[in-house]
N, C-alpha and C positions, 0 to 999 in steps of 0.2 A: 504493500500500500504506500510507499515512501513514494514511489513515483508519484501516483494520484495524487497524492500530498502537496507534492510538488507545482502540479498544474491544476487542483484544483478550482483557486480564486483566476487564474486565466480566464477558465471554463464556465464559473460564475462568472465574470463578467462579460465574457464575449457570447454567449448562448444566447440572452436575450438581445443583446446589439446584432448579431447577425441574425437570430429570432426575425425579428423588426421589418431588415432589410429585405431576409425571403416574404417577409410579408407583404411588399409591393411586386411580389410576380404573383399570386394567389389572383384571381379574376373577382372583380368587386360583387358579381353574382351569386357567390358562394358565400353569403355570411354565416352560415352555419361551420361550414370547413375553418374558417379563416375564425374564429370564436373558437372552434376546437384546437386550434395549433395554437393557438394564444395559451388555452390553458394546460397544455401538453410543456410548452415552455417554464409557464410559471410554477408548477406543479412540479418541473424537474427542476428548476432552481432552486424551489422549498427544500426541497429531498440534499440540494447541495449545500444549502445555506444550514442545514438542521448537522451537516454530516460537520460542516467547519466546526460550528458551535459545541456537539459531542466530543467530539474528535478534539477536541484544543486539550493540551496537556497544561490544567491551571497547578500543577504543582511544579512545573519547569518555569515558565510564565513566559515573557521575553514575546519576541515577534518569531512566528509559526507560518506552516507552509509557505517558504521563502523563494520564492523564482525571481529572476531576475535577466530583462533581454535588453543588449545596447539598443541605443536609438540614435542618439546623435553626441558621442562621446567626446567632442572637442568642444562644447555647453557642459558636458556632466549630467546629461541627461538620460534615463531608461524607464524603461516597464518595469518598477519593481514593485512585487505583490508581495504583502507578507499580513496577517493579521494577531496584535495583540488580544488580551480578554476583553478590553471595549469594544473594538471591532466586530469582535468575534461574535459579542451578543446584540452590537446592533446588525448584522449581517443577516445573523437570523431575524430581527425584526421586520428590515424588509422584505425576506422570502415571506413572512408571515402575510403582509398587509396588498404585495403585490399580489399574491394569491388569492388573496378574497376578495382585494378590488377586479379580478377577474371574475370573479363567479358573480358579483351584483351587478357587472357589465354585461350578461350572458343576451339580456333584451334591448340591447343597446342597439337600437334601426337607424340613426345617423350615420352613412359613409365609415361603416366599422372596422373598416380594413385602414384606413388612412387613422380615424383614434387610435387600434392598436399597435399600429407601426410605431406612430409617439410613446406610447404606452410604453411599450417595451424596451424603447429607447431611456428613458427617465429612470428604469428600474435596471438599467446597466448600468450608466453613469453612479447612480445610488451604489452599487456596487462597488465597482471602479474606485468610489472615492474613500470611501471605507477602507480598501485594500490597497490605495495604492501606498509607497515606503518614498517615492519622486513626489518634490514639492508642483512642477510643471504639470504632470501627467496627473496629481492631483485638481491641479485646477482645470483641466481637460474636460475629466470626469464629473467635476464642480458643475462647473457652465452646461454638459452634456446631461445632467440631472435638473437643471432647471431651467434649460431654456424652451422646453416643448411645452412648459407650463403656458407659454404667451397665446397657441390655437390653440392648446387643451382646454382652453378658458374659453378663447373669443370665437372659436366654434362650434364646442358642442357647452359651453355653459350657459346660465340662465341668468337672466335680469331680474332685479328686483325693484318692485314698485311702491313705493315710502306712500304713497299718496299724493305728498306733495311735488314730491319730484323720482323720475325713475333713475336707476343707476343701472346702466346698462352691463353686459357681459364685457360689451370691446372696453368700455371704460376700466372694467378690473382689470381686466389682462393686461393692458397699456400700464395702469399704476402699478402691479404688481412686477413687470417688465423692468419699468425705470426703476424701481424700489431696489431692484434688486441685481440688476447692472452697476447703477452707481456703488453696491454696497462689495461686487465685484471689484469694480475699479478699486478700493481701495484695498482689496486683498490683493491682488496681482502688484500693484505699485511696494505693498510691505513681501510681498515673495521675492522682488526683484531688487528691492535693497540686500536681502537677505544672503542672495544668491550672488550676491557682488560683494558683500561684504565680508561673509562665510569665504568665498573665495579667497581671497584676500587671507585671511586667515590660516586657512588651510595648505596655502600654496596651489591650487590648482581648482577650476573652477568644478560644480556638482550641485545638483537640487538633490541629489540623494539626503533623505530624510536624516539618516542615520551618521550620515556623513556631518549635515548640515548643526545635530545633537553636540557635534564636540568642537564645534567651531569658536565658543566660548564667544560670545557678542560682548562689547561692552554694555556695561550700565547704562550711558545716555543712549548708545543705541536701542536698547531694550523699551528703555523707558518712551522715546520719540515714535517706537514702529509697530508698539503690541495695541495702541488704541486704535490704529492702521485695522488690527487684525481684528480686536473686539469690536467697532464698529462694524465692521465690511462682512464678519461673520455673524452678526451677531442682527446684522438686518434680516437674512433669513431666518434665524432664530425668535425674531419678532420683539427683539430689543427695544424698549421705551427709548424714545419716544419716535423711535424708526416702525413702526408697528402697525402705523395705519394701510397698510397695502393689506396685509394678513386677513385680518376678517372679510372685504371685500372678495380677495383670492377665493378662499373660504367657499364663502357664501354663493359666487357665482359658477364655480367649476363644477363637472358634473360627480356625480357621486362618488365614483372608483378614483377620481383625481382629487378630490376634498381628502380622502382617506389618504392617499399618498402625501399628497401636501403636507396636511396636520401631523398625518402618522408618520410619516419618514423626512422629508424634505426639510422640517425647521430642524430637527435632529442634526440635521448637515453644518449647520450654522454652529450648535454649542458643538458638536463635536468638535468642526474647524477650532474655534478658542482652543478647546481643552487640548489636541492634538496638535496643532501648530503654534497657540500662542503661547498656551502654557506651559507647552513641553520642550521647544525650543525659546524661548525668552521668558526664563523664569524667574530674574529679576524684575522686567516688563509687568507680571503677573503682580509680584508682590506690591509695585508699586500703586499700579492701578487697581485692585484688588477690592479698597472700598467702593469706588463708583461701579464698579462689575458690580457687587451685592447690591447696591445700594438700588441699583437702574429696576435690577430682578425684583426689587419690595417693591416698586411703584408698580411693577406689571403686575404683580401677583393680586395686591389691591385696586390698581384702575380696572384691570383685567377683571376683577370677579363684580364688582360695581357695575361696571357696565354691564356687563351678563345679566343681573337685576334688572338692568332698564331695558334689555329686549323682547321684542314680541315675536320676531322671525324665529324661528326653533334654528336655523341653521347658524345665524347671528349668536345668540346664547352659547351656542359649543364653539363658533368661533373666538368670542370671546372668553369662552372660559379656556379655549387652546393657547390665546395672550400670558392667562393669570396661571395656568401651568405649565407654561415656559419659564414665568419667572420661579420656579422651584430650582428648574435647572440650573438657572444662571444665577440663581443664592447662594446652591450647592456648589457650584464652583468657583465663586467669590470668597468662600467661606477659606480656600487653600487646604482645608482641612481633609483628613483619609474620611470619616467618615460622612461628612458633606460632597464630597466628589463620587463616591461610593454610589452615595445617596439623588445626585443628578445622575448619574451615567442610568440606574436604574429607572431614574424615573423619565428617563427618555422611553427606554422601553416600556415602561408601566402605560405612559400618556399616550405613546403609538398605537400601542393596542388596543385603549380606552376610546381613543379620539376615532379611530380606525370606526369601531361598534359603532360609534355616537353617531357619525357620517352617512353610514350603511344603514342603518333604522331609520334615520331621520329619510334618506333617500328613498325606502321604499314609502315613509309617511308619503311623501310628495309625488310620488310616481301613482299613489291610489286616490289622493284626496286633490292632489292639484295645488293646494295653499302650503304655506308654512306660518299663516300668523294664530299662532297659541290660543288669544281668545276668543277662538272661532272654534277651536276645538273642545270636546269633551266626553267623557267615555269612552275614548278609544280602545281601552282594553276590552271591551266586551267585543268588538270586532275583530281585531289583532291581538290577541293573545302572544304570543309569539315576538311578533315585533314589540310591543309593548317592554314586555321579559325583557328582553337584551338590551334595550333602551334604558330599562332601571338598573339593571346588572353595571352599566359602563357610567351611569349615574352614580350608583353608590362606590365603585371604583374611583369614581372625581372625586367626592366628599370626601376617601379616606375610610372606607369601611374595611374593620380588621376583616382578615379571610383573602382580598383579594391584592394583588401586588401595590395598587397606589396608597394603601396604608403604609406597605414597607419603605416604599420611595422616599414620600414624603416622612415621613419618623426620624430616617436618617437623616433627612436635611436638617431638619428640625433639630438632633442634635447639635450637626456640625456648625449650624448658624447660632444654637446656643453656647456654644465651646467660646465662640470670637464674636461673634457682634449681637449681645442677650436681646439688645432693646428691638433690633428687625428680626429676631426670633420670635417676638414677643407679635409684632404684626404679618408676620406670615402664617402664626396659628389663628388672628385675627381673620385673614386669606380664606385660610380653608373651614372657617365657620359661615363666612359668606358663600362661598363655594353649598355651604350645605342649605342655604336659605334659597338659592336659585334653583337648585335641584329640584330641591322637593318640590317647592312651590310649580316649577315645570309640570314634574309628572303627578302632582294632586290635581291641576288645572285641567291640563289636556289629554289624562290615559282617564282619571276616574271621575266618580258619580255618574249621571243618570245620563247614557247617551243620546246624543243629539240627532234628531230624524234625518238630517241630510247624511250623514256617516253610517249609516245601515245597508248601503252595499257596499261598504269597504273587504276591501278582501287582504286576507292574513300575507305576511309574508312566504316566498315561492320556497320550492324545497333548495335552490339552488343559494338563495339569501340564506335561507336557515343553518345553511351548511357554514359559510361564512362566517356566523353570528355565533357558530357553534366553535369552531376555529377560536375565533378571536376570546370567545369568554372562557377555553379551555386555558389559556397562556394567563391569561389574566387570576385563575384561580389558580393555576399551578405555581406562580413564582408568588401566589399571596399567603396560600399552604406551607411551602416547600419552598422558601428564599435563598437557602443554603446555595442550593448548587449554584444558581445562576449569579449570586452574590459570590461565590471563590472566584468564578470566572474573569468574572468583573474586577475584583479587587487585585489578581493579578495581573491587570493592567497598569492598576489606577496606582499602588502601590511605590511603582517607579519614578513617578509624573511627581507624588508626593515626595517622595525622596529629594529628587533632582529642588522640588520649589524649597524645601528646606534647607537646604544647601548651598541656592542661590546660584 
């Protein structure tokens, strides 16, 4: 198995990019074929993504299945694929969410073959970027994970209608586009100080990652180039007060791309911090370290405030996706093992929460046509099912012991009480508003006496349910059973800690 080892994140990440690309010889007549090789891909990614994440040796720890192909060696640039334990566990989070936004895409009658080719596209790059060890061929992968989101939006998403004025679909896609180009541009301008500077350093030029780790940066350069990195990464992550594009994104993408977005795509963003800002400029970190926390407490509280004030159900998880990003980016403001521990997880925890939220809420609007809450009531007495999985990923947000976002958030909780008591003190504030929107959602619009217009509502499909089944399976099992997926993780996280104390 050393071989396979060897090429297996290749193989994850180039499967679904050439996936994608056989997918414009497919003849656009055939949406059922071209919907079955969609999920014949995602399905065999799952199976690879689940084989990384077992297969990772968390008592060795270090960077795993390590390949490495020249590309253009007079830069210092290659293909090098290797995955740490964060990696490792967000890799399977994506195999987890691209798979289910498959199966709720299974009725998708828009030009299906042109959504899946982007599809599949997004959930390479997501790969890709996770894996790669090259700072360049990471932002390759970066750009190639988020740029189909601009049609995945402005063609097949929906507008929504305030009353007083509409907000169109092209309108998201266009803010979410600029939101997040510019937040590029300032990633790429801090790679390429890096990669000049590192050189320099090192005597010879290299974006290799690993290379890049012993390059010893000064302190002013730290200090000048990691807000470079916490801004520009940290816009996809939905970073106060960069964050206005996210809920729009959100709300107008169609259902399988809401799930991706929330559930894997901001992940990209804190990942990026924790992986390049923090782990190669970890004086950078220490410096700026309070306004990291400090940005995450305003998300976690404007994030769940607003949430209160929405009517749109897709609005509401958007912005509660706001106020649980600021968890992440508390936990790794904190510098602390068990606050970074405690974000890395709760990427995963919210991916697969967010994931459910998206998927139920999607099939609400595919039966009933609306998404505004006070128009709804009883729904459970039609949807059963949908209803279920919607309170499942609900009480998941709030923090109910049993499922993994208790675990998540606890750890943050520590490590934000370890170092900064008094925004520990208003993040547990966070997730008590978190529990006033919730409920209040599903007491509103699943119970009491249903409403005559919602009596032909029809339950979610067997192909949803599978989905929902999927997603609430991971969700109990790392809120059960935290050990494993927390050693994994912690042998990542471990080193990064190290390095920041150390400086």
């Amino acid at each position: 198995m050393d071989t396979f080892d060897r090429y297996v994140l290749l193989l994850l990440t180039a499967l679904p990019f050439f996936g994608g690309l056989a997918l414009v010889l497919f003849p656009s007549s055939r949406p059922v074929l071209i919907r079955a090789f969609t999920l014949l891909i995602t399905t065999v990614t799952l199976g690879l993504s689940a084989y990384v994440f077992l297969s990772y040796d968390r008592s060795r720890g270090g960077f795993q299945m390590v390949q490495q192909f020249a590309w253009l060696p007079s830069i210092g640039a290659s293909l090098h694929l290797g995955v740490d334990g964060i990696s490792a566990a967000l890799t399977l989070l994506n195999g987890i969410v691209a798979f289910a936004g498959t199966l709720v895409s299974w009725k998708l009658a828009q030009r299906p073959k042109d959504f899946f080719v982007l599809f599949l596209l997004l959930v390479s790059g997501v790969y890709g970027t996770f894996a790669s060890l090259d700072l360049l061929f990471f932002f390759f992968f970066y750009e190639l994970a988020v740029l189909p989101m601009y049609l995945l939006i402005g063609v097949w998403g929906s507008s929504t209608d305030f009353r007083t004025f509409l907000r169109t679909k092209e309108y998201s896609a266009l803010k979410l586009m600029l939101y997040l180009v510019a937040g590029s541009v300032l990633v790429w301008v801090a790679l390429l100080a890096m990669w000049v500077d590192g050189g320099d350093a090192l005597g010879r030029s290299s974006f290799g990652f690993l290379d890049l780790q012993s390059a010893h940066y000064s302190a002013n350069f730290q200090k000048l180039f990691f807000p470079f990195l916490m801004v520009g990464f940290g816009v996809l992550a939905g970073l106060w007060p960069f964050h206005t594009w996210s809920p729009d994104g959100h709300v107008a993408a169609p259902t399988a791309v809401s799930m991706l977005h929330a559930g894997v795509l901001m992940k990209l963003g804190a990942y990026g911090i924790l992986r390049i800002g923090m782990q190669l400029l970890p004086e950078g970190a220490a410096a700026w370290a309070p306004v990291l926390i400090g940005l995450g407490t305003v998300n976690v509280i404007y994030g769940a405030v607003s949430a209160i004030a929405q009517r749109d159900l897709k609005y509401v998880i958007a912005y509660s996706s706001v106020s649980h990003m600021g968890y992440v980016l508390m936990g790794l403001g904190t510098l602390d093992a068990a606050g970074i521990n405690g974000a890395t997880l709760q990427m995963f925890s919210h991916g697969i929460m967010t994931a459910l939220f998206f998927a139920m809420a999607g099939v609400i609007y595919d039966r009933a046509h609306v998404r505004d809450i006070s128009v709804f009531e009883g729904l459970a007495k039609r949807m059963p099912v949908t209803v279920g999985a919607f309170t499942v990923a609900g009480l998941a947000s709030l923090g109910l012991p049993g499922l993994s976002g208790f675990v998540a958030e606890f750890m943050v909780f520590v490590g934000t009480f370890r170092t900064y008591p008094i925004l520990g003190a208003l993040a547990v504030i966070g997730a008590a508003l978190t529990a006033v929107y919730i409920l209040r959602l599903v007491a509103k619009a699943f119970f009491g006496p249903l409403d005559d217009r919602w009596r032909g509502l029809t339950d979610a499909s067997r192909l949803e349910m599978g989905a929902a089944a999927v997603l609430i399976a991971f969700l109990a099992l790392w809120g059960l059973y935290p050990w494993y997926i927390m050693k994994v993780i912690d042998s990542g996280v471990a080193p990064i800690v190290q390095r920041l104390a150390s400086g």
